[in-house]
Backbone as a printed PyTorch tensor [residue, N CA C, xyz], in Angstrom:
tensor([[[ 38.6760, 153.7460,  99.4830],
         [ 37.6940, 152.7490,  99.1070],
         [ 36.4880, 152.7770, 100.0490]],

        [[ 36.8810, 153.1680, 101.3120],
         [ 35.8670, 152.9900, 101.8550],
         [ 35.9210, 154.0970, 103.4740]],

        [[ 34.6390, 154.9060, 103.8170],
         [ 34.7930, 156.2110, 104.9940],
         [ 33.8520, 155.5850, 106.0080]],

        [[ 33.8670, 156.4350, 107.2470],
         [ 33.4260, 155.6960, 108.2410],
         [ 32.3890, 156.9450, 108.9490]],

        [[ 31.5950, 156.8370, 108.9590],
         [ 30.3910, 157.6250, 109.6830],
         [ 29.8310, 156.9460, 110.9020]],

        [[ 30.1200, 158.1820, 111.8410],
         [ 29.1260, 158.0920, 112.8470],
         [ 28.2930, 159.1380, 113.5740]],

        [[ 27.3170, 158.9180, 114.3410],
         [ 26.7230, 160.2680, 114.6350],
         [ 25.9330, 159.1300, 115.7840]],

        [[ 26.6420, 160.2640, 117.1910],
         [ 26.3310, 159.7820, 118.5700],
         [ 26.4910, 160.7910, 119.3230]],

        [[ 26.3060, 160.3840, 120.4230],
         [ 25.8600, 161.2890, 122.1490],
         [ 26.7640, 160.1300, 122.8610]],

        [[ 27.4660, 160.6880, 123.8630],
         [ 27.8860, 159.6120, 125.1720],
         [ 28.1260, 161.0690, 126.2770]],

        [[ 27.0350, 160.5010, 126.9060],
         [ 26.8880, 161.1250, 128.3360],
         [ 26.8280, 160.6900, 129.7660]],

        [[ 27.4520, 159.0440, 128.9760],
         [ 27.6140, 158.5050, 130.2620],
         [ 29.6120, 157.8580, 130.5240]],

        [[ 29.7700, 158.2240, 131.7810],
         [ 31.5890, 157.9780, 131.5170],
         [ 32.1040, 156.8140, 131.3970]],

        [[ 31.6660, 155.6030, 131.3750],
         [ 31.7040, 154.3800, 131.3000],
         [ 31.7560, 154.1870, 129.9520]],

        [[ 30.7440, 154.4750, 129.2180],
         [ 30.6050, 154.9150, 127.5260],
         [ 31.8310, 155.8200, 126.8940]],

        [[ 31.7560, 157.0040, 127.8030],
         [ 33.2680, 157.7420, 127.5330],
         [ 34.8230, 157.4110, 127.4730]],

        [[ 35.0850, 156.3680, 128.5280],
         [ 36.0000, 155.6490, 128.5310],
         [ 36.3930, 154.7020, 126.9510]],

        [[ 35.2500, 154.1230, 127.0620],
         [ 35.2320, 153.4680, 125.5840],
         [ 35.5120, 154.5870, 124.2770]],

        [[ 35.2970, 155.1960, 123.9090],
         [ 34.8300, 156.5020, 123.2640],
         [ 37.1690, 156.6700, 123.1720]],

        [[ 37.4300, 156.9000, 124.6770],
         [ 38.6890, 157.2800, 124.4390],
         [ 39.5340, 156.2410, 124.1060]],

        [[ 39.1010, 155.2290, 124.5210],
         [ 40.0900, 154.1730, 124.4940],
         [ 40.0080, 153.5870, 122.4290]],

        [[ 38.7440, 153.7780, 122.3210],
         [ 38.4840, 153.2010, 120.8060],
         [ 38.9310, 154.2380, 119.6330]],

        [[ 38.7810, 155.8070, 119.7490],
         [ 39.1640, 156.6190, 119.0900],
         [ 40.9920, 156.1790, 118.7810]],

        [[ 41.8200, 156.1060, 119.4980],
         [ 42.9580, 155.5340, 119.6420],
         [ 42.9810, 154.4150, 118.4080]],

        [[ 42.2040, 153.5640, 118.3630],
         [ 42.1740, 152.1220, 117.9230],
         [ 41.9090, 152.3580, 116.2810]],

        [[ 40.4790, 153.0410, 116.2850],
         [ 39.9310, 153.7030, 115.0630],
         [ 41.2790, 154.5540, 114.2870]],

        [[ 41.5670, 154.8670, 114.8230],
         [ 43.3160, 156.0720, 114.0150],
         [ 44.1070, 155.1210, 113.6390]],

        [[ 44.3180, 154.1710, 114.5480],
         [ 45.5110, 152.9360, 114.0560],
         [ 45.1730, 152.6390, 112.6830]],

        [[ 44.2300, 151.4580, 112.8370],
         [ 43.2180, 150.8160, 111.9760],
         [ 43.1020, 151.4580, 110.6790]],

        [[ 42.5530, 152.6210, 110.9210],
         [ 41.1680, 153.3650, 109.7000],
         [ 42.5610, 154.6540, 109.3580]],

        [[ 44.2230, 154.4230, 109.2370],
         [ 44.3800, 155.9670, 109.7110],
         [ 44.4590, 156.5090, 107.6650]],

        [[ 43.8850, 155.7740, 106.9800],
         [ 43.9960, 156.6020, 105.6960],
         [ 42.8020, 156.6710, 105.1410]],

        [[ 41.3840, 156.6030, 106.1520],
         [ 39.8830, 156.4860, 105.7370],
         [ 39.4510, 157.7290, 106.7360]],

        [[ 38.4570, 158.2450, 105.2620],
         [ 38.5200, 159.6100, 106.1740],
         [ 36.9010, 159.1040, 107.0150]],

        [[ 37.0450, 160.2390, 107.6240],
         [ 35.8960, 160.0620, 108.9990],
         [ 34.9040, 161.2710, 108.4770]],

        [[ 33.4770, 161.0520, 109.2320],
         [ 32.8600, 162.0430, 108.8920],
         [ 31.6200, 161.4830, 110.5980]],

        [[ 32.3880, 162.2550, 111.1230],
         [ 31.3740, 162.4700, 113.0520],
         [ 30.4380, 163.6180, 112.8240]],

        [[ 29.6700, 162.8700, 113.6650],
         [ 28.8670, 164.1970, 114.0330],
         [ 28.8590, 163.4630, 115.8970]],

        [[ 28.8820, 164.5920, 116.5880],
         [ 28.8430, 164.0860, 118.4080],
         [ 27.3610, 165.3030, 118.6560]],

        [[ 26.6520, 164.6190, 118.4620],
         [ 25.2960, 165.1160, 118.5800],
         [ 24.9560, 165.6120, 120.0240]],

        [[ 25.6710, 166.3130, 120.9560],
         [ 25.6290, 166.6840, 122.8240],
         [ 26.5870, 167.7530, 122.7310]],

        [[ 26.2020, 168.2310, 124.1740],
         [ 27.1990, 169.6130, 124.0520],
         [ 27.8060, 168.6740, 125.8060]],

        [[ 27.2360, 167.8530, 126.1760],
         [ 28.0810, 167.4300, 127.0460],
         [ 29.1160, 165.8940, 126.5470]],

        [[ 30.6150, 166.2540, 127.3420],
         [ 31.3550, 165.7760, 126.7570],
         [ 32.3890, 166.5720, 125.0210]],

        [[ 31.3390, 167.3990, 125.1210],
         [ 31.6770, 167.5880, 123.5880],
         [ 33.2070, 167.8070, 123.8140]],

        [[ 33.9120, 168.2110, 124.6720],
         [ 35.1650, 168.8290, 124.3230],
         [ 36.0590, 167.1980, 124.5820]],

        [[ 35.9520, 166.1980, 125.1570],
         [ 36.5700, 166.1340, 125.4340],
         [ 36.3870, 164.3060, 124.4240]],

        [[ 35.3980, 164.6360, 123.7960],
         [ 35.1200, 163.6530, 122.5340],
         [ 35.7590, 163.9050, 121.5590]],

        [[ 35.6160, 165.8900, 121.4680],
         [ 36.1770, 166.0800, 120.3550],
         [ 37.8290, 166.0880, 120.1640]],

        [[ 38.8180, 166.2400, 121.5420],
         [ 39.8610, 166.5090, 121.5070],
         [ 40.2770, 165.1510, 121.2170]],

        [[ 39.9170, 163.9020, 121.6490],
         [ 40.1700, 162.3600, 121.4260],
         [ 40.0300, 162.1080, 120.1530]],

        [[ 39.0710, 162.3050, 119.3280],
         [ 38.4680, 162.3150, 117.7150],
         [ 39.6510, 162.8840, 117.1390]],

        [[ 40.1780, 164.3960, 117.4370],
         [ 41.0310, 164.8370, 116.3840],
         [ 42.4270, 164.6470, 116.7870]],

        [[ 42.9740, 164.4900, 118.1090],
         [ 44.0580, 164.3650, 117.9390],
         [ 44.4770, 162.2370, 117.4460]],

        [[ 43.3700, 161.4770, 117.4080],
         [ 43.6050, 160.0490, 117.2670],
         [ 43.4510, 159.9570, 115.5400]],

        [[ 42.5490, 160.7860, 114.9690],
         [ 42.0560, 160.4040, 113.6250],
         [ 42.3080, 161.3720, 112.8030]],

        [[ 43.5800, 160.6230, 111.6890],
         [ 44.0350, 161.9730, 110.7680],
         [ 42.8760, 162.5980, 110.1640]],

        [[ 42.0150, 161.8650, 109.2050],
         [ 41.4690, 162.0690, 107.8720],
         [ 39.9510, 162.3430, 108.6660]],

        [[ 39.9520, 163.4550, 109.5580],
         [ 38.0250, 163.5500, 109.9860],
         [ 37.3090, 164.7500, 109.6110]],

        [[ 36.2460, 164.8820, 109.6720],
         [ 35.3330, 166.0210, 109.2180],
         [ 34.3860, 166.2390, 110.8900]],

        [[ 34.8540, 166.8870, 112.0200],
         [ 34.3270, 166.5770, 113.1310],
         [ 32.9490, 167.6350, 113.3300]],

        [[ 31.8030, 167.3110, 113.5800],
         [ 30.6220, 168.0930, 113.7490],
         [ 30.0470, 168.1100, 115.2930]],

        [[ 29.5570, 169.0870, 115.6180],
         [ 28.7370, 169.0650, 116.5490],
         [ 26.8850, 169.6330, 116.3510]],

        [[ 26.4150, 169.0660, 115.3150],
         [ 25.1690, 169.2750, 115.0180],
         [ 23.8340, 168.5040, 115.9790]],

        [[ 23.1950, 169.6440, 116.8390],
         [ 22.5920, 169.1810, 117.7390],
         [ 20.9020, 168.9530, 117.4370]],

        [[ 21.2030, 168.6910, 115.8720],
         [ 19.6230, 168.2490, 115.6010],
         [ 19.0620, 167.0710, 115.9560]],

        [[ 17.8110, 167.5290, 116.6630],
         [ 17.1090, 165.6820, 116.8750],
         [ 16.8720, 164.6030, 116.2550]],

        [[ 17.0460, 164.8190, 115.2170],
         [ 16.4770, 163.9360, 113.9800],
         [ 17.5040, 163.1510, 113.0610]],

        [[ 18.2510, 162.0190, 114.2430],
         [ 19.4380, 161.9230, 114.2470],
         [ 19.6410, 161.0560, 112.5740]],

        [[ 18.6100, 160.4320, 112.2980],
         [ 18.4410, 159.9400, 110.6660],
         [ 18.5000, 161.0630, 109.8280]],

        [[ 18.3290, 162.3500, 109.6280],
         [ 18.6400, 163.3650, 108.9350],
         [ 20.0630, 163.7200, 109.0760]],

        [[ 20.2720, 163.3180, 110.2450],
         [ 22.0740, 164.1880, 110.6090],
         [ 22.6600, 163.2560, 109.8480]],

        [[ 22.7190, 161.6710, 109.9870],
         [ 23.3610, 160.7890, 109.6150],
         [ 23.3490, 160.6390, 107.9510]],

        [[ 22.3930, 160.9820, 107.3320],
         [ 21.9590, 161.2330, 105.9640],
         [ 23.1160, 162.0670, 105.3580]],

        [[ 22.7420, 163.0810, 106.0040],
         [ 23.4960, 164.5800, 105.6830],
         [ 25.1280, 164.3030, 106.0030]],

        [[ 25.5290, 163.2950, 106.7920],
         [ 27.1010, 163.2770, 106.8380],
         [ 27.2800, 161.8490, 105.8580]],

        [[ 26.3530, 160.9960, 105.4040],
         [ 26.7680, 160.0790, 104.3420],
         [ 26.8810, 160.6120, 102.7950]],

        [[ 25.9390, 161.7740, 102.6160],
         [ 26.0200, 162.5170, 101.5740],
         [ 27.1830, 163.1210, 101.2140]],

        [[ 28.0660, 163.0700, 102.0860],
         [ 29.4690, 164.1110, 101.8070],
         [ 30.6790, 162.7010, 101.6850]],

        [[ 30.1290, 161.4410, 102.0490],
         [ 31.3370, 160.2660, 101.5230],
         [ 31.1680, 160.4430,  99.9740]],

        [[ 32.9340, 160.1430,  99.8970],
         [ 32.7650, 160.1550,  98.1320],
         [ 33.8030, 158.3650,  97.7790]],

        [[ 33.4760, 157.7350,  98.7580],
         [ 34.3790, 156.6200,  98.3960],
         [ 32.7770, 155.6010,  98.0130]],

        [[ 33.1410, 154.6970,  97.4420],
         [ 31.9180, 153.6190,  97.4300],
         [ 31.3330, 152.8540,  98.4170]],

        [[ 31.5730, 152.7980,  99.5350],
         [ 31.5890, 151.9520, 101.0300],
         [ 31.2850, 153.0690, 101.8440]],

        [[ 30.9610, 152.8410, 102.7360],
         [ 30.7530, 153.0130, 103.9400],
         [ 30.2340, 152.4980, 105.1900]],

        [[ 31.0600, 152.5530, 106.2020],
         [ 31.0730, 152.2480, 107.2630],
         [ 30.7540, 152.7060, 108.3460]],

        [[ 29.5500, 152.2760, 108.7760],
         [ 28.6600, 152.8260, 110.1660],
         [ 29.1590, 152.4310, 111.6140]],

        [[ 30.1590, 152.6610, 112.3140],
         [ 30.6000, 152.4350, 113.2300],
         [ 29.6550, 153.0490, 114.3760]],

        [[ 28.9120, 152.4440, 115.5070],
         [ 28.5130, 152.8890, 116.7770],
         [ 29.6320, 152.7930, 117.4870]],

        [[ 29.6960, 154.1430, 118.6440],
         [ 30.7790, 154.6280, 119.1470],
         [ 31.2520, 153.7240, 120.0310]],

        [[ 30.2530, 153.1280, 120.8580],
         [ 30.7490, 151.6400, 122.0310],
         [ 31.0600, 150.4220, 121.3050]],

        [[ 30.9850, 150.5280, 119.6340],
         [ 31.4710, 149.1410, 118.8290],
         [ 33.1290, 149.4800, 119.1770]],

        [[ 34.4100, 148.5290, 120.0850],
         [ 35.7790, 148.4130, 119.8130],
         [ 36.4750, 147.4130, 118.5530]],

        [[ 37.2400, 148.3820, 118.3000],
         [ 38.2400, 147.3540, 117.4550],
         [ 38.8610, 146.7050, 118.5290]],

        [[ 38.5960, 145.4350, 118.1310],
         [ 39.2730, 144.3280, 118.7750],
         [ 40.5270, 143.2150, 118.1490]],

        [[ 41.1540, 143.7340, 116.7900],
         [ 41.5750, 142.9200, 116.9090],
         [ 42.6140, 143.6560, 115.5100]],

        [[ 43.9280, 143.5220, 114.9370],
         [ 44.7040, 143.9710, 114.3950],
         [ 44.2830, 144.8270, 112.9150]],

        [[ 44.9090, 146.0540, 112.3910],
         [ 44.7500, 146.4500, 111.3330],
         [ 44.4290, 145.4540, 109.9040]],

        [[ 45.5970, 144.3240, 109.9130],
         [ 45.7360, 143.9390, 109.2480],
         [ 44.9070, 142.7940, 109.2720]],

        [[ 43.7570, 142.1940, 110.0390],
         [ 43.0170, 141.1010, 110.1920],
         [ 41.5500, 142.5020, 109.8630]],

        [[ 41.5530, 143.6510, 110.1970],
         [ 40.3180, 144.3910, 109.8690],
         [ 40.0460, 144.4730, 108.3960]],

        [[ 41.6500, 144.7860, 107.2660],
         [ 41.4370, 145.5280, 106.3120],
         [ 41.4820, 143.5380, 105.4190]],

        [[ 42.0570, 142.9410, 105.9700],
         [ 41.6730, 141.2590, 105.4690],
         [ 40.0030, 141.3700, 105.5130]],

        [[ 39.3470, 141.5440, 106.3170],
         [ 37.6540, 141.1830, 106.2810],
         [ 37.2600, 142.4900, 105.5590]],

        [[ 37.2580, 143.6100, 105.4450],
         [ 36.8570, 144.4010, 104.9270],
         [ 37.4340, 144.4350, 102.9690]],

        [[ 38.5620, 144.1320, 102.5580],
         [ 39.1830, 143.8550, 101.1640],
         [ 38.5540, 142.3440, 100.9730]],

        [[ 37.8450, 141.5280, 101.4010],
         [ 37.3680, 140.1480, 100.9790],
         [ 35.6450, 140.7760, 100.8420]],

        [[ 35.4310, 141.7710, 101.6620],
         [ 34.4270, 142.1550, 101.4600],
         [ 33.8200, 142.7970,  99.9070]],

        [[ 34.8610, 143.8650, 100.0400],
         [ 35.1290, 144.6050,  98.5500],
         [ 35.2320, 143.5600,  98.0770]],

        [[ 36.2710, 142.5980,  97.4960],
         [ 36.5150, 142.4870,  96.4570],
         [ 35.1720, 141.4470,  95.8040]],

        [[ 34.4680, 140.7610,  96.9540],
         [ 33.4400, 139.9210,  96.6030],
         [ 31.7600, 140.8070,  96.3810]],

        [[ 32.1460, 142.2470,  96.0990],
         [ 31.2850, 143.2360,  96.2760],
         [ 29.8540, 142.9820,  96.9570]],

        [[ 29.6460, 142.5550,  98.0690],
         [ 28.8320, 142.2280,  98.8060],
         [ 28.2240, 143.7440,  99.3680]],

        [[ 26.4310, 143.6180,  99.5500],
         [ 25.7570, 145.1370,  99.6910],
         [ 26.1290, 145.1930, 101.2150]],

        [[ 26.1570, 144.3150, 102.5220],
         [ 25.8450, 144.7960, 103.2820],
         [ 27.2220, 144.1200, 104.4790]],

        [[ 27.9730, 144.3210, 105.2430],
         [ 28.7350, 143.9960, 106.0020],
         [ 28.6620, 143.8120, 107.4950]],

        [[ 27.9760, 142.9340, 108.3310],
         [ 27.8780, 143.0420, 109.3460],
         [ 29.0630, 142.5450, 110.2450]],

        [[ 29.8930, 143.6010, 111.0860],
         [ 30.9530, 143.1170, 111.8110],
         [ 30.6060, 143.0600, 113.3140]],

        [[ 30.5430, 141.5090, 113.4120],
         [ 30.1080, 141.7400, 115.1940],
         [ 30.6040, 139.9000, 115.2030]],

        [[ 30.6060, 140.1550, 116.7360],
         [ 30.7960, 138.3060, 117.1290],
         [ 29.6650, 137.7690, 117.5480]],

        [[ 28.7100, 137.4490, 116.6640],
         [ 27.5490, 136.5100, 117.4380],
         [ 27.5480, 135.1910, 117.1620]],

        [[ 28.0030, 134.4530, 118.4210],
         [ 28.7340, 133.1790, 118.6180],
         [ 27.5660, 132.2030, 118.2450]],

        [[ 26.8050, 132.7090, 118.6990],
         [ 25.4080, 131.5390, 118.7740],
         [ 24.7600, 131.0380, 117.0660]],

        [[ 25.0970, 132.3370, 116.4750],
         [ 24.8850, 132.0220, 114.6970],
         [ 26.1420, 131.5840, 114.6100]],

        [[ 26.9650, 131.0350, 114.9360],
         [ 28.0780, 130.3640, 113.9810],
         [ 28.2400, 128.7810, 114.6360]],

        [[ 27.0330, 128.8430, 115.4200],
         [ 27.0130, 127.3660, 115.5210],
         [ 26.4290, 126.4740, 114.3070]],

        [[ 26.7080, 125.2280, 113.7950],
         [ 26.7530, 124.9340, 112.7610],
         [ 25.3530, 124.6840, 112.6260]],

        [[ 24.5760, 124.4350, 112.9840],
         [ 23.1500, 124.7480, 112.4980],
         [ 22.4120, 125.7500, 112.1090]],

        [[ 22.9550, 126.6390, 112.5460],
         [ 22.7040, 127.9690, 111.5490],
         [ 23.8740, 128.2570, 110.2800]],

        [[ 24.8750, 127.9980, 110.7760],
         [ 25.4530, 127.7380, 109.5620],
         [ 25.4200, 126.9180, 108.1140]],

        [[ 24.4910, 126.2920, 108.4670],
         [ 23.8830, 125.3000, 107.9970],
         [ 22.5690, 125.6320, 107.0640]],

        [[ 22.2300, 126.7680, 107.7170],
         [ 21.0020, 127.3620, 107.1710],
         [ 19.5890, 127.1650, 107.6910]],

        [[ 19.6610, 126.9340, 109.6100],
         [ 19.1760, 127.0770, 110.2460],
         [ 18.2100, 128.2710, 110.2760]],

        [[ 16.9670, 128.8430, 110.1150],
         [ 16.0080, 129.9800, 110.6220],
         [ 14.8490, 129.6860, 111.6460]],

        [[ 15.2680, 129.4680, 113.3140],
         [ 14.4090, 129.5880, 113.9860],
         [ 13.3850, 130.6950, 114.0930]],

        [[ 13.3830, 131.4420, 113.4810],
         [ 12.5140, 132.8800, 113.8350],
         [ 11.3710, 132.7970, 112.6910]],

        [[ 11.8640, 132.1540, 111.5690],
         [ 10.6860, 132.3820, 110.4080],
         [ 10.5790, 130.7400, 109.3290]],

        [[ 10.1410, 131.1930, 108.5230],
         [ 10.0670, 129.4710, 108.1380],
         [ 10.7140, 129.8880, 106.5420]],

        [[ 11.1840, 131.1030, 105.9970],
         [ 11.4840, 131.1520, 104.6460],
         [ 13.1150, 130.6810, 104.6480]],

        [[ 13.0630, 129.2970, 103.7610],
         [ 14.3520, 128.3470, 103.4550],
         [ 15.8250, 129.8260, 103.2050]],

        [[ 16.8560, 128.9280, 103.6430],
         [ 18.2020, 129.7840, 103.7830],
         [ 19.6200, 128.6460, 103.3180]],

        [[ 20.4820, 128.9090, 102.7250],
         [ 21.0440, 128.2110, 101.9390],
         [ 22.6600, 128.5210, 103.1660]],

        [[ 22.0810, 128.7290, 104.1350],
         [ 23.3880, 128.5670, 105.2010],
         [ 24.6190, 130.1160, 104.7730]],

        [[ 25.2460, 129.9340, 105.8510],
         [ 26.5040, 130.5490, 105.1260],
         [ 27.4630, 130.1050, 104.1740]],

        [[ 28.4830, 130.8810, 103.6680],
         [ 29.5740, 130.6620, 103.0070],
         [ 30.6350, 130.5140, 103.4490]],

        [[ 31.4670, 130.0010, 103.6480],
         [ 32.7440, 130.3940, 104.5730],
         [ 33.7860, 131.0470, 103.5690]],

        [[ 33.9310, 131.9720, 103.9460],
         [ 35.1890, 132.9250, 103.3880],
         [ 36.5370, 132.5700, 103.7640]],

        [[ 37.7560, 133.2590, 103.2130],
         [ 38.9830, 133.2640, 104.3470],
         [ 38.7570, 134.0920, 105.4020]],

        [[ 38.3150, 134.8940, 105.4010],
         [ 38.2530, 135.8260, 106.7890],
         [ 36.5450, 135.8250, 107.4280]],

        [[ 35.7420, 135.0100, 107.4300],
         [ 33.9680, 135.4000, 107.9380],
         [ 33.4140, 134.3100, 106.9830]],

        [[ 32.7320, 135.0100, 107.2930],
         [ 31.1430, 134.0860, 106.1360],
         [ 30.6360, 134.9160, 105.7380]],

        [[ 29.5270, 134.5990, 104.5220],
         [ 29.1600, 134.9790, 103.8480],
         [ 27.1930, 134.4670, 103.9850]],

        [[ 26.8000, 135.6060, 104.2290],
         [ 24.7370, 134.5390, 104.8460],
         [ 24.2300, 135.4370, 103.4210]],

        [[ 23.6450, 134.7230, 102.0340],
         [ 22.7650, 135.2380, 101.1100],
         [ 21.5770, 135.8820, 101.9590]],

        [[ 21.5800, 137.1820, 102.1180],
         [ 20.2640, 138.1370, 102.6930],
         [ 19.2600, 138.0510, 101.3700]],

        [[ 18.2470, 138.5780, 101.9260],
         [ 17.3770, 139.4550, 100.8400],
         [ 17.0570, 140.9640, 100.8360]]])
């Protein structure tokens, strides 16, 4: 139902750490969604790539060192054949059980919503933005939705 693309560089070991510790997490989680990487560096490469394939059954692993990292990323969404996709940045961790990920992601599907943002920003879920709070601009907002698993904010 749904593949996971990413296309990154980590050349720093602090970043790398994450990188090993999350690849692990990503296999748990994601282990019947196939992957499609690109690790855009030749440093690190080996040791990104040995974490990537031995953690993640279903991957397509690249090392394409073009600059034009919106073309690379293009070119590896073109080859998903599920309806979804999922843009994971490499320092984003799963934080929290398979079965609480594929709960927010299947409420997602099934309410076929275009765009999925997974992150904790505490400060929008205070109830005035929930509410339908827009300090930044003045065009009216009808608040969130509350789901079983997230909310739901009508974008444009």
């Amino acid at each position: 139902m749904l593949s996971i693309v990413q296309n990154f560089v980590c050349n720093k070991e602090e970043r790398l750490d994450v990188v090993k510790r999350n690849s692990k997490k990503l296999g748990k989680v994601f282990s019947d969604t196939d992957f499609f990487i690109n690790y855009n560096s030749n440093i690190n490469l080996e040791v990104v790539k040995s974490h990537y394939l031995s953690n993640i059954p279903k991957i397509s692993l690249y090392n394409d060192l073009t600059t034009d990292w919106a073309l690379v990323t293009l070119a590896l969404v073109k080859e998903v054949k599920t309806p979804y996709v999922m843009y994971i940045c490499e320092d984003m961790e799963v934080n929290c059980s398979d079965k609480e990920m594929w709960n927010i992601l299947n409420e997602f599907i099934k309410n076929d919503f275009d765009l999925c943002f997974l992150s904790k920003i505490r400060k929008y879920l205070q109830e005035e933005y929930v509410n339908g709070y827009t300090p930044y601009n003045t065009i009216s907002s009808p608040g969130y939705e509350s789901m079983d698993y997230g909310y739901f904010y009508l974008g444009k």
